[in-house]
DRENDO-1510 file (C-alpha; in Angstrom, 1 decimal, always signed):
<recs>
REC; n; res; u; v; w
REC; 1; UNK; -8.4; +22.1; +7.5 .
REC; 2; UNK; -9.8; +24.5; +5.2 .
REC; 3; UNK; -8.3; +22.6; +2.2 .
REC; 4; UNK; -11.1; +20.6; +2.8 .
REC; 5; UNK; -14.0; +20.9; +0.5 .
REC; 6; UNK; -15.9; +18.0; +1.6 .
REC; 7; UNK; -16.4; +14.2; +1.8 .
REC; 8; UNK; -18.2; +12.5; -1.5 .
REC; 9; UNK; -20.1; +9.3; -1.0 .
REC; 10; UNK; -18.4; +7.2; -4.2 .
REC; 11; UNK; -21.8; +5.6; -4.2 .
REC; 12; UNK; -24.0; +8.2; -4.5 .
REC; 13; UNK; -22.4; +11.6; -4.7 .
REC; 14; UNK; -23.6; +13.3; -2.3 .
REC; 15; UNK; -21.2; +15.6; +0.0 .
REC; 16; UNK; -20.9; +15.8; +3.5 .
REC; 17; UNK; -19.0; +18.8; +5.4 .
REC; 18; UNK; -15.8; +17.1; +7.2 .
REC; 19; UNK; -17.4; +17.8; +10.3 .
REC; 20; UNK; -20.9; +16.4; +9.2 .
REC; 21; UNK; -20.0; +13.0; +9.0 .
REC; 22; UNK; -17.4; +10.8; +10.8 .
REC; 23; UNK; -16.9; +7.8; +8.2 .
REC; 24; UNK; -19.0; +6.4; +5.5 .
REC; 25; UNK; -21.9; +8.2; +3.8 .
REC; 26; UNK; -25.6; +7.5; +6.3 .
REC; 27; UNK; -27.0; +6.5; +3.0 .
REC; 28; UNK; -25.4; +3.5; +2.3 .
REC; 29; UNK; -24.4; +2.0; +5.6 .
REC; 30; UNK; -21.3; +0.6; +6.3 .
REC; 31; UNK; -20.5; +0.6; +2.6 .
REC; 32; UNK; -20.9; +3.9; +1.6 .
REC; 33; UNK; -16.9; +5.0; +1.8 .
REC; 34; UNK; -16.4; +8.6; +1.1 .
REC; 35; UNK; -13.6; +10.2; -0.7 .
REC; 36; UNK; -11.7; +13.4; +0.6 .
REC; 37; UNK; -12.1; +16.6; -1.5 .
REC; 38; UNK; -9.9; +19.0; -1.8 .
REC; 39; UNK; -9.1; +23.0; -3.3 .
REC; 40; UNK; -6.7; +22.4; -5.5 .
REC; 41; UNK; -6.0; +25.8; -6.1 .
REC; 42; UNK; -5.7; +26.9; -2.2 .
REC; 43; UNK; -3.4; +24.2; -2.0 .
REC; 44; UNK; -1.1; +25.0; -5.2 .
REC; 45; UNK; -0.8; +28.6; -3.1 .
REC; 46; UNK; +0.5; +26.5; -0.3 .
REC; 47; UNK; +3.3; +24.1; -1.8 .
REC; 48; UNK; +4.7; +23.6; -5.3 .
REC; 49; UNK; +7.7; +21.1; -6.7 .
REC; 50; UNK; +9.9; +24.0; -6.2 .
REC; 51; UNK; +8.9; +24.2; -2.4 .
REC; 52; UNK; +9.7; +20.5; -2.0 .
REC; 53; UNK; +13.0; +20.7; -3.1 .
REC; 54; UNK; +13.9; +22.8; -0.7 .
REC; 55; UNK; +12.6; +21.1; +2.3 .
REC; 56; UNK; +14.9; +18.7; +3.7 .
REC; 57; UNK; +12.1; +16.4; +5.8 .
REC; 58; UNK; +11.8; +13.5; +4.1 .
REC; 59; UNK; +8.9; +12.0; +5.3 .
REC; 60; UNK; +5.0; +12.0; +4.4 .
REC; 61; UNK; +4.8; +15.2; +6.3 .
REC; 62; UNK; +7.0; +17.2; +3.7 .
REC; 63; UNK; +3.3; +16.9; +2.1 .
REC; 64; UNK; +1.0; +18.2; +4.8 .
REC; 65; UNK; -0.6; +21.0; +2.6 .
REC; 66; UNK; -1.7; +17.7; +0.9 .
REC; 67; UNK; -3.5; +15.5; +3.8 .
REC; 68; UNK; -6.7; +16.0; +5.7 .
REC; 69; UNK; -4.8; +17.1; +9.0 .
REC; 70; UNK; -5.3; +20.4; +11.2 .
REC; 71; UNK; -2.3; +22.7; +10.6 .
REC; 72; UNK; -1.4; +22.5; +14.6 .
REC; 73; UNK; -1.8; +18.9; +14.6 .
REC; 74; UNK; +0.9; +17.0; +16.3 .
REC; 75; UNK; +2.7; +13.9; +14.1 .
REC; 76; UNK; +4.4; +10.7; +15.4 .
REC; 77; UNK; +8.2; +11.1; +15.5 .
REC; 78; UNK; +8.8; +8.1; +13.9 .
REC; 79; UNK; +10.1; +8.2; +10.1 .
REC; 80; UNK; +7.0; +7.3; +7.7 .
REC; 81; UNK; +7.6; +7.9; +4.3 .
REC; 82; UNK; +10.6; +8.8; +2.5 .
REC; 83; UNK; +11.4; +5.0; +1.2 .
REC; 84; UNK; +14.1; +4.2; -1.2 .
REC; 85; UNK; +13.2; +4.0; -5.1 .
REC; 86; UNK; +15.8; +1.8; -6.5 .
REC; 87; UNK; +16.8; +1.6; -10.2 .
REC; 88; UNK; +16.7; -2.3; -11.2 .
REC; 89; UNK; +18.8; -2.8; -14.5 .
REC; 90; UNK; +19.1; -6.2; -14.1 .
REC; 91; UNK; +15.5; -6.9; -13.4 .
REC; 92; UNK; +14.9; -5.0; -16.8 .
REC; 93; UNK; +17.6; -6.7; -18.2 .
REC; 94; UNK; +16.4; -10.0; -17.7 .
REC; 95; UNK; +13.0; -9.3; -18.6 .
REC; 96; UNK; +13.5; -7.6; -22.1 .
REC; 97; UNK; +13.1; -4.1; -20.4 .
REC; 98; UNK; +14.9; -0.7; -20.3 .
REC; 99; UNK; +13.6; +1.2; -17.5 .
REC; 100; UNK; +12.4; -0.9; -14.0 .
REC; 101; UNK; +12.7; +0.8; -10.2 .
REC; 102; UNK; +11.5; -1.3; -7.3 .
REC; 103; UNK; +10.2; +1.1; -4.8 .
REC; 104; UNK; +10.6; -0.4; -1.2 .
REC; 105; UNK; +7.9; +0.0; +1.4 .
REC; 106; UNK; +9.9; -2.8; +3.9 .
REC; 107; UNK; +11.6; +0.5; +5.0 .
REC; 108; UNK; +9.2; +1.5; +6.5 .
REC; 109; UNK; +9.5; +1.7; +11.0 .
REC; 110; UNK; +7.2; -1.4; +10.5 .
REC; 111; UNK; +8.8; -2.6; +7.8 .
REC; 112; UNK; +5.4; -2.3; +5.1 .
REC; 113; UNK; +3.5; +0.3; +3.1 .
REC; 114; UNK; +0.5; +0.4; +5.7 .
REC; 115; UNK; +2.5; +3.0; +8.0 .
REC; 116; UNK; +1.6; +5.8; +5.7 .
REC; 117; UNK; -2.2; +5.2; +6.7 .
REC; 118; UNK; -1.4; +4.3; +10.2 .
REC; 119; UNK; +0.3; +7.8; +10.8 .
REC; 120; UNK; -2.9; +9.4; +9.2 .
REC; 121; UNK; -5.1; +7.2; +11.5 .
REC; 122; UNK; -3.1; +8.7; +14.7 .
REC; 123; UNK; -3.1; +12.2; +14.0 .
REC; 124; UNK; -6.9; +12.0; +13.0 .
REC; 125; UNK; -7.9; +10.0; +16.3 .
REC; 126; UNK; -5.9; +12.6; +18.6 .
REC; 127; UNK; -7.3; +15.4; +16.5 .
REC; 128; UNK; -10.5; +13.7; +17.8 .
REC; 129; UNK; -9.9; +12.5; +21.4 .
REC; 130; UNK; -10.2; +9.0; +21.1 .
REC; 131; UNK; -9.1; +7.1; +24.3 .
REC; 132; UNK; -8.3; +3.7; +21.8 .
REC; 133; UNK; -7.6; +2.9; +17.7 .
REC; 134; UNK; -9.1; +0.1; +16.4 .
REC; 135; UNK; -8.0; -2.1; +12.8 .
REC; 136; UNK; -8.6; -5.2; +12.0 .
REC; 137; UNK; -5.6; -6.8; +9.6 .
REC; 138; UNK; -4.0; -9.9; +8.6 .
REC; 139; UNK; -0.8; -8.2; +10.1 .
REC; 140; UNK; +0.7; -5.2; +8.3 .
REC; 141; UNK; -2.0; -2.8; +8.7 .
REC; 142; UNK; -1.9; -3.9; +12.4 .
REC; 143; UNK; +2.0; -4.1; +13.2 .
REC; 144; UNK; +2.0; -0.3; +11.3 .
REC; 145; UNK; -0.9; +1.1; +13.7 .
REC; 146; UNK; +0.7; -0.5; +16.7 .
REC; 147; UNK; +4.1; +0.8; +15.9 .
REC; 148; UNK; +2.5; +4.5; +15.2 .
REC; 149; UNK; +0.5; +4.0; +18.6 .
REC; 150; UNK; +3.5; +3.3; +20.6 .
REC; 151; UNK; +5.0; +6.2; +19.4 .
REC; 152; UNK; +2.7; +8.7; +21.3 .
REC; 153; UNK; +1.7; +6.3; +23.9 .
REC; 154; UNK; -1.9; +5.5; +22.0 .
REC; 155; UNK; -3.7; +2.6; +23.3 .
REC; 156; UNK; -5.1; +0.6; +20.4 .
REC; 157; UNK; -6.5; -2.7; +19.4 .
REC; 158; UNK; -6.3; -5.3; +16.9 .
REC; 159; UNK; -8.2; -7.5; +15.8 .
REC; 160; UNK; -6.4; -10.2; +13.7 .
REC; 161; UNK; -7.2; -13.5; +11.8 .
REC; 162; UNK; -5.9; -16.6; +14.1 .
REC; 163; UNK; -3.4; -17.7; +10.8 .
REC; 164; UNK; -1.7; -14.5; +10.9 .
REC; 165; UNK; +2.2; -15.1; +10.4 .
REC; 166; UNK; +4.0; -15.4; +13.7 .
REC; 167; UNK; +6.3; -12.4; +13.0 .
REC; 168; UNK; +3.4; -10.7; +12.3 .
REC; 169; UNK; +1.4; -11.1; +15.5 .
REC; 170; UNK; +4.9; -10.8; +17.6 .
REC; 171; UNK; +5.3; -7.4; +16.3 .
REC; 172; UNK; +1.8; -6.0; +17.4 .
REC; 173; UNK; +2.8; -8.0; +20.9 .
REC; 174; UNK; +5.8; -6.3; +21.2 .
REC; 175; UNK; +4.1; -2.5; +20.8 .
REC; 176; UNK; +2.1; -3.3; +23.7 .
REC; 177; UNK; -1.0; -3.9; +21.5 .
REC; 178; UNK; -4.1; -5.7; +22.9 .
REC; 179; UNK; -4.2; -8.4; +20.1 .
REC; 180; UNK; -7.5; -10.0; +19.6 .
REC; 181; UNK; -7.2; -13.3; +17.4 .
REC; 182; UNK; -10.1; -14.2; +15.6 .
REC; 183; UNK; -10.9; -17.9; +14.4 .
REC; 184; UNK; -12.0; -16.7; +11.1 .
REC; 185; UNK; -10.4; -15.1; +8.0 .
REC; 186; UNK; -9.8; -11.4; +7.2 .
REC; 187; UNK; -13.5; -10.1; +6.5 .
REC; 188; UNK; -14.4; -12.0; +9.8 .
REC; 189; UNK; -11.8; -10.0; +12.0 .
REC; 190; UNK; -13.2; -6.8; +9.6 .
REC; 191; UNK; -16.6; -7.5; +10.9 .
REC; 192; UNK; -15.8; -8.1; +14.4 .
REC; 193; UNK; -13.6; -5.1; +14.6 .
REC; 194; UNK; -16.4; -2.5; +13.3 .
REC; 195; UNK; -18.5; -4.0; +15.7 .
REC; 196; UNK; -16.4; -3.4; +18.4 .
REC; 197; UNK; -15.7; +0.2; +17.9 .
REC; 198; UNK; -19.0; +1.2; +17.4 .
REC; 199; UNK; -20.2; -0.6; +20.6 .
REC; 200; UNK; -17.4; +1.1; +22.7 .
REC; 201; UNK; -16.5; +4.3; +20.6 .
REC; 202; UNK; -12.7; +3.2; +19.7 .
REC; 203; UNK; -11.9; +5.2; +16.8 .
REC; 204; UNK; -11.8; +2.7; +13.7 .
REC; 205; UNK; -8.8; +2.7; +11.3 .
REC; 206; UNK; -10.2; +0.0; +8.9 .
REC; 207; UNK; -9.3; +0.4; +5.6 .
REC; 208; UNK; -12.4; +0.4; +3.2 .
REC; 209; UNK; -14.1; +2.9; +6.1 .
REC; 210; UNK; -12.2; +5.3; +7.1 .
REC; 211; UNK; -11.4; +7.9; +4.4 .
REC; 212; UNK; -8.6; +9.2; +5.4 .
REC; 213; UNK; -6.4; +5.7; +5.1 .
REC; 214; UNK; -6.2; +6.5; +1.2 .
REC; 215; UNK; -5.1; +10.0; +2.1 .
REC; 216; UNK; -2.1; +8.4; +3.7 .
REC; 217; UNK; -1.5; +5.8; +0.9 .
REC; 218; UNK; -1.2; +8.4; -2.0 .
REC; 219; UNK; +1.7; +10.1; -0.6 .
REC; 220; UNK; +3.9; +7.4; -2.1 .
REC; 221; UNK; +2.5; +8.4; -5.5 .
REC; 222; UNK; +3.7; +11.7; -4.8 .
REC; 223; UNK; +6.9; +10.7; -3.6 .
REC; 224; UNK; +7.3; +8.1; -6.8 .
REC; 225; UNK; +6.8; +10.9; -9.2 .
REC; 226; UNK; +9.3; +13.2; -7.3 .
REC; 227; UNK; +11.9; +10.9; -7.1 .
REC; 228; UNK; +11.7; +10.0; -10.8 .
REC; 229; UNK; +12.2; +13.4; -11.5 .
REC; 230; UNK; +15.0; +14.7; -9.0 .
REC; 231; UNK; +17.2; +11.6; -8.0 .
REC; 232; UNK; +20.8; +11.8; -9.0 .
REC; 233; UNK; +21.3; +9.2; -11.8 .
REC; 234; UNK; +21.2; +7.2; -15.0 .
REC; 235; UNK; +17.3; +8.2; -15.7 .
REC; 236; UNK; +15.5; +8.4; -19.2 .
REC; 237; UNK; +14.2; +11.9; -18.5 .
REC; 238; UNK; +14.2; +15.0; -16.2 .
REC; 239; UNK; +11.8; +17.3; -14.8 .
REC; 240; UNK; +10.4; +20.6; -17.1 .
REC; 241; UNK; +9.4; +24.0; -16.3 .
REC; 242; UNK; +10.0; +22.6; -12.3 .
REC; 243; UNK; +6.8; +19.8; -12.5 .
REC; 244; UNK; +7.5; +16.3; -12.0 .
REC; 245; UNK; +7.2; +13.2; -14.4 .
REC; 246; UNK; +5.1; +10.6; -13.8 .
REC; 247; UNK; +6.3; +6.5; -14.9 .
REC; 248; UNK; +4.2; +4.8; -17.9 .
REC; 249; UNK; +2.6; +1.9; -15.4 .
REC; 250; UNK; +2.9; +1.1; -11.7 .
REC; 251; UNK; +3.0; -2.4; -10.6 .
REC; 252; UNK; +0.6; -2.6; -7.4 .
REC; 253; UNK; -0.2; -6.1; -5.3 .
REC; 254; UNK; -4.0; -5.7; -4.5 .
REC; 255; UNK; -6.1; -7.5; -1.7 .
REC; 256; UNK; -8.6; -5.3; -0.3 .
REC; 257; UNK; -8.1; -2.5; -3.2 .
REC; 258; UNK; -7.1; +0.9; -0.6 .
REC; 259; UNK; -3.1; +1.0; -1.6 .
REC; 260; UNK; -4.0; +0.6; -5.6 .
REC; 261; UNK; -6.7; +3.4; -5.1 .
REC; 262; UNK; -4.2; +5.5; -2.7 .
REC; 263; UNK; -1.8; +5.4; -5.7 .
REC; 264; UNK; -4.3; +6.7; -7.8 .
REC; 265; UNK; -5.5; +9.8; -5.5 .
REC; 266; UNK; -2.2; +10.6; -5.1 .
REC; 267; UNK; -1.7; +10.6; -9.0 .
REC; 268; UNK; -5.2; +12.5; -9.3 .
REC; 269; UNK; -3.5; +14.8; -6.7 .
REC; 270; UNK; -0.6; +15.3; -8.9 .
REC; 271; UNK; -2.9; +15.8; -11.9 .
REC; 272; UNK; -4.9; +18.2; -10.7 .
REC; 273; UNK; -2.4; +20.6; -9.0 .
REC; 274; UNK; -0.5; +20.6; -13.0 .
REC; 275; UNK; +3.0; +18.6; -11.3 .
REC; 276; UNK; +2.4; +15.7; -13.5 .
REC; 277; UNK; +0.8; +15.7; -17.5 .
REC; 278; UNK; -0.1; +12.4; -17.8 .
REC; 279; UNK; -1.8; +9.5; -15.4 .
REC; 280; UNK; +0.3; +6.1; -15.1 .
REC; 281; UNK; -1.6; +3.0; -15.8 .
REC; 282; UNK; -2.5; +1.6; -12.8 .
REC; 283; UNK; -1.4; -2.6; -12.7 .
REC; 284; UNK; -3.1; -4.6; -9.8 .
REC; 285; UNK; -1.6; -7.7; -9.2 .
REC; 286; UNK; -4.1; -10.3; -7.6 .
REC; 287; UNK; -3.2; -13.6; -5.6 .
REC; 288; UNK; -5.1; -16.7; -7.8 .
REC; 289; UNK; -6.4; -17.7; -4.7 .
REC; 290; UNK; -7.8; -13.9; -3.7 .
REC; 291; UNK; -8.6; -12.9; -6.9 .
REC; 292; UNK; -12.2; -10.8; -6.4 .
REC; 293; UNK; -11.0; -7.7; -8.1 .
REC; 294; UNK; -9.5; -9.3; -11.1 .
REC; 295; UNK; -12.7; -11.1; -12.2 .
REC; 296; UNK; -14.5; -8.2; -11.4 .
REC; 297; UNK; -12.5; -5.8; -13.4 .
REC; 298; UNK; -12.5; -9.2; -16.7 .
REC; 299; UNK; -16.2; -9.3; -16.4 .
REC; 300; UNK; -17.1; -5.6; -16.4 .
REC; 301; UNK; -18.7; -5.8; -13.2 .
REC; 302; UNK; -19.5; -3.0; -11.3 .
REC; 303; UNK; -18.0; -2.8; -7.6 .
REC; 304; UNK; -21.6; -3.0; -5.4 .
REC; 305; UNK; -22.4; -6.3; -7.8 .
REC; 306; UNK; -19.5; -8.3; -5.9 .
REC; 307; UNK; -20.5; -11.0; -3.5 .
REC; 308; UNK; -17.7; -12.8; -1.2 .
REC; 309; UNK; -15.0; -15.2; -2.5 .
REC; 310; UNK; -13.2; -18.4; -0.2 .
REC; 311; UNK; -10.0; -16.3; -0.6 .
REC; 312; UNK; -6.8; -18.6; +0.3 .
REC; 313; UNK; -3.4; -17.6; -1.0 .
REC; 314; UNK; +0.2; -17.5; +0.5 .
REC; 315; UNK; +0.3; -14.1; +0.1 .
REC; 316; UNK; -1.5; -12.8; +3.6 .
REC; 317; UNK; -1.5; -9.5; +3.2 .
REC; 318; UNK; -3.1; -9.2; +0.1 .
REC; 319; UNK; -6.1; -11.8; +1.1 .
REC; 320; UNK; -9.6; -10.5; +1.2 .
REC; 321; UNK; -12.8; -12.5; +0.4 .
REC; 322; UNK; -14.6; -9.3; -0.4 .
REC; 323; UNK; -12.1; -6.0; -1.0 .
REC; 324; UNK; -13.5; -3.1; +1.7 .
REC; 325; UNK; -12.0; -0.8; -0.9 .
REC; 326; UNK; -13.9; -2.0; -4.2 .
REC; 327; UNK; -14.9; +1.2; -5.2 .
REC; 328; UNK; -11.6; +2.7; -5.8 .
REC; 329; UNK; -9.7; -0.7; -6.5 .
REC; 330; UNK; -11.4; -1.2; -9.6 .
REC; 331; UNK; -11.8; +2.9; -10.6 .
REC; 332; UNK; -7.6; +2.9; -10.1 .
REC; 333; UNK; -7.6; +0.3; -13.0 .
REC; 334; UNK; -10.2; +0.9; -15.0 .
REC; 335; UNK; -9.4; +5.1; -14.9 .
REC; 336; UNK; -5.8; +4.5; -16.0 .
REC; 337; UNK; -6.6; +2.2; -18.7 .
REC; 338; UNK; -4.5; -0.2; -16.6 .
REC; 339; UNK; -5.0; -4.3; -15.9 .
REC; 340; UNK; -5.8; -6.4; -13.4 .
REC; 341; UNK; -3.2; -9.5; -13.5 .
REC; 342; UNK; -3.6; -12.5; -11.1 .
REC; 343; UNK; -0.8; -15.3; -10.5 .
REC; 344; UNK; -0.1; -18.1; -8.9 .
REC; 345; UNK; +1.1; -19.1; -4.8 .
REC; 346; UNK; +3.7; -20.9; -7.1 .
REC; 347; UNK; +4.6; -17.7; -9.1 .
REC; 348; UNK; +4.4; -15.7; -5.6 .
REC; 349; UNK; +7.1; -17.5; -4.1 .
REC; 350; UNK; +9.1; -17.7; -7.3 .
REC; 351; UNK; +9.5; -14.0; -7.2 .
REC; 352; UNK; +10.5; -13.7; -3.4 .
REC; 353; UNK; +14.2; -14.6; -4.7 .
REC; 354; UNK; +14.1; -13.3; -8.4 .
REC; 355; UNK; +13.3; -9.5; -7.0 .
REC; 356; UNK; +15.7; -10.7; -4.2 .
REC; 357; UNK; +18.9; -11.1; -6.2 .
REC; 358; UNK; +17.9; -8.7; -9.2 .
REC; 359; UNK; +17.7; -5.6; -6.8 .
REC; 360; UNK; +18.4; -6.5; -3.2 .
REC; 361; UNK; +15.2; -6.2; -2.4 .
REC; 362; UNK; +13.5; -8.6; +0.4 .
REC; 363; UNK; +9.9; -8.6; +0.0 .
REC; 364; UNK; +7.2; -10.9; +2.1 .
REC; 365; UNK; +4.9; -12.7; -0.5 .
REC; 366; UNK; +2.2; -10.0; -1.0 .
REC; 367; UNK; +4.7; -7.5; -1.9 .
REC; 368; UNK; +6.9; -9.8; -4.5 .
REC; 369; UNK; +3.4; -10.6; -6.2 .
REC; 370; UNK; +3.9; -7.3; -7.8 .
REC; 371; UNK; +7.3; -8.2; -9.3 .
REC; 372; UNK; +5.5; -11.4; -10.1 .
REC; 373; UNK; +2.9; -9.4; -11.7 .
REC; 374; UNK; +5.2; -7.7; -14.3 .
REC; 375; UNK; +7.2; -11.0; -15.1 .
REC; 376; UNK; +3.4; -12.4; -16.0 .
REC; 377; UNK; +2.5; -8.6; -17.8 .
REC; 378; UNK; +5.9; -9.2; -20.4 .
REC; 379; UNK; +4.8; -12.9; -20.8 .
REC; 380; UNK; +1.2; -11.9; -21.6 .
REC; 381; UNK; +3.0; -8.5; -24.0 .
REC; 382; UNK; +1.3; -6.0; -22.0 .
REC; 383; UNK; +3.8; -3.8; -21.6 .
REC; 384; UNK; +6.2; -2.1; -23.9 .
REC; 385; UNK; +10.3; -2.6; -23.6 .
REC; 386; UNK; +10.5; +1.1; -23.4 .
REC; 387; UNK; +8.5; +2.1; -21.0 .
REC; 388; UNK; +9.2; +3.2; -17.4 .
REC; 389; UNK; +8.2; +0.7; -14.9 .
REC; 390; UNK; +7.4; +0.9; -10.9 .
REC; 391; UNK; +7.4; -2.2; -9.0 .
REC; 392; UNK; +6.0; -1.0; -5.9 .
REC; 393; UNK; +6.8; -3.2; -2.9 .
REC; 394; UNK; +4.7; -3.1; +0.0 .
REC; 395; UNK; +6.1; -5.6; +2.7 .
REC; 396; UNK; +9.6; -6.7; +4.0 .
REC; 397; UNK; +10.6; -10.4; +3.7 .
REC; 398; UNK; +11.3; -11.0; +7.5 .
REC; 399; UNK; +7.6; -10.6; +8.0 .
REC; 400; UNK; +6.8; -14.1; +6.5 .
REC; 401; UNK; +10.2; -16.1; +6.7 .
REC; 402; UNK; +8.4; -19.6; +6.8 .
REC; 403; UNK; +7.4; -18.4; +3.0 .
REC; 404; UNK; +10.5; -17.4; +1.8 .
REC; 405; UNK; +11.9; -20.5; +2.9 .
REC; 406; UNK; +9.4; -22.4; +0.9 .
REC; 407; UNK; +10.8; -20.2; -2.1 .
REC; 408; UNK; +14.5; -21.2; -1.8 .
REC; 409; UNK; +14.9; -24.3; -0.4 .
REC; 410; UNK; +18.4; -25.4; +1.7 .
REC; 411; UNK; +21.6; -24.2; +2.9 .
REC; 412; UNK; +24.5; -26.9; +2.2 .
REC; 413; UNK; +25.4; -28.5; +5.6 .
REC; 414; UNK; +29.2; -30.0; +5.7 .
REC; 415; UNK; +31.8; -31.5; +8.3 .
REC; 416; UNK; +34.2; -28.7; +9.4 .
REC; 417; UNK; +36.6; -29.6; +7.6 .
REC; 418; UNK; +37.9; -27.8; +4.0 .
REC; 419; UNK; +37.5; -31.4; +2.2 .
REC; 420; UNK; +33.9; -31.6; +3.0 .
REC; 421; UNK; +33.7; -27.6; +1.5 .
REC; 422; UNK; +35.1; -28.9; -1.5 .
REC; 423; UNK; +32.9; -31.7; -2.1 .
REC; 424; UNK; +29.6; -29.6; -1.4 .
REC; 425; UNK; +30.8; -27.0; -3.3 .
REC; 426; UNK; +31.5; -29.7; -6.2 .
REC; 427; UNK; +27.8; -30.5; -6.6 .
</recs>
């Protein structure tokens, strides 16, 4: 791993060898999270754009020059990464727009953008020798790290909030997870979790902790900005000189901050390796109801200045009293000269079917808050008709169909006979 520079306490600044520390900075306690350091330039000897198009894997491990993993290190066999970036003219279309992709993340082997970490968290735990994994999650962190785990056989644990969605906790069931429920919220399972793997040495995979989740997350920056570039169709630019283009803004849901600050190492990433010229404002899109980032960012507050919030919102996944990831949640805004946008359960569930029929896409609530995000950023003129959009999608709808239910309402129900067809289909 001698890509590696060191670890960088985002509180203080002070550097740790890889080897030197395990997860946060000793300074700072549990809060001190660390941020993975790289040499660019070993790394732009390594792989390059023109590399990449000539290697057919398609998942996150097309990047591995890029990630904090030894170079003999085995990787799950299942297929992380690599998720479909769909152009969405109608969605433009009906919002005044000219350039909108959806990027699904329900494609994942989970079906949700937290795999990307979860394969991280497995190769770095066998790299290490841990007998058992650890997260805590309101589902999608957890399903991901189970799925992984079963994989390679990994025994893990989860620790997960007692008003998790059925589908949710079924999954880590199925996996042969050992599912702890906790009669709390999110933060409460958080707690309990890092408890537990410090008493008993279970390697922890919490976001907000463990560096190397974000390390995961980026790679769908990566894979954003190469898609952009190299996909076959209608597109309002093309690669030069063999680098890659980045989009104007990036639509991101937001709960505990580590997949809007992922997006934003990876785009760092890009930056400083010369594949992309300019950084894409970074959008967060915040539940009403969980909204501790988005009054943090409005008020100019700095991220160790925020207390805990009652968080309650629809929208599971992105629920989180106080964000673990703070630090780089509101640094991916504020460093892109993006916004913070919060909306409504109502608007939520609205946008469950709008992203639904304008691009096929299925998302569970946390992930159509982005699309709900941008429908709120044109009414509020933030964003510019001409610009290129990224509505990142981090969940698949079947994860929370009670939710999605609520969102359309009911079938028509008729005798089976043609007549009664005709008179449902009349009103």
């Amino acid at each position: 791993m001698d890509h590696v520079t060191s670890l960088k306490c985002l509180i203080c600044g002070r550097e740790y060898r890889p080897d030197e520390i395990e997860y946060v900075c000793p300074k700072h306690g549990d809060e001190g999270i660390v941020d993975v350091q790289y040499d660019y330039d070993l790394i732009g000897r390594r792989i390059s754009p023109a590399t990449l198009a000539a290697n057919p894997n398609p998942t996150i491990w097309r990047y591995r020059p890029l990630l904090p993993i030894e170079p003999d290190s085995l990787v799950p066999p299942l297929t992380v990464g690599g998720t479909p970036l769909y152009r969405a003219d109608r969605l433009a279309a009906g919002l005044g727009l000219q350039h909108v992709w959806v990027k699904d993340e329900g494609r994942e082997p989970s079906a949700s953008f937290k795999d990307r970490a979860s394969a991280i968290a497995v190769v770095k735990a066998q790299e290490r020798g841990a007998e058992i994994i650890t997260t805590s999650s309101t589902g999608n962190a957890g399903a991901a790290l189970s799925a992984l785990c079963a994989s390679v056989g990994q025994k893990n644990v989860i620790f997960v909030p007692e008003s998790a969605p059925p589908a949710k906790i079924t999954q880590l069931l199925v996996y042969g997870s050992t599912v702890i429920l906790v009669r709390g919220a999110y933060d409460d399972a958080f707690e309990l979790c890092a408890q537990a793997a410090k008493e008993f040495g279970w390697y922890n995979r919490n976001t907000g902790y463990n560096p190397y989740m974000t390390e995961g997350k980026k790679t769908a920056a990566y894979e954003i900005c190469e898609q952009l570039t190299f996909t076959p169709g209608p597109s309002p630019f093309e690669g030069e000189g063999g680098m890659w283009n980045a989009p104007d803004r990036i639509f991101v849901p937001v709960g505990d901050g580590c997949i809007i600050g992922g997006i934003h190492k990876g785009l760092k990433d890009l930056l400083a390796l010369g594949w992309i010229t300019e950084m894409p404002k970074l959008m967060g899109v915040q539940a009403a109801g969980s909204a501790a980032l988005y009054e943090a960012w409005r008020t100019g507050m700095a991220a160790m200045q925020m207390t805990p919030i009652d968080a309650q919102t629809i929208a599971d996944s992105i629920s989180a009293g106080l964000p673990a990831d703070r630090i780089k949640g509101l640094a991916a805004v504020r460093e892109t000269g993006g916004v913070y946008i919060k909306v409504t359960d109502d608007e939520i569930l609205a946008a469950i079917p709008a992203l639904a029929r304008g691009s096929g896409v299925f998302a569970e609530p946390a992930a159509a808050a982005a699309y709900a995000g941008l429908v709120k950023a044109v009414e509020q003129g933030l964003v510019h008709p001409d610009e290129r959009i990224i509505v990142l999608s981090t969940g698949n709808g079947l994860k929370d169909i009670a939710s999605a239910r609520k969102s359309v309402g009911e079938p028509m129900v008729v005798d089976k006979d043609l007549a009664a067809v005709k008179r449902a289909l009349s009103k």
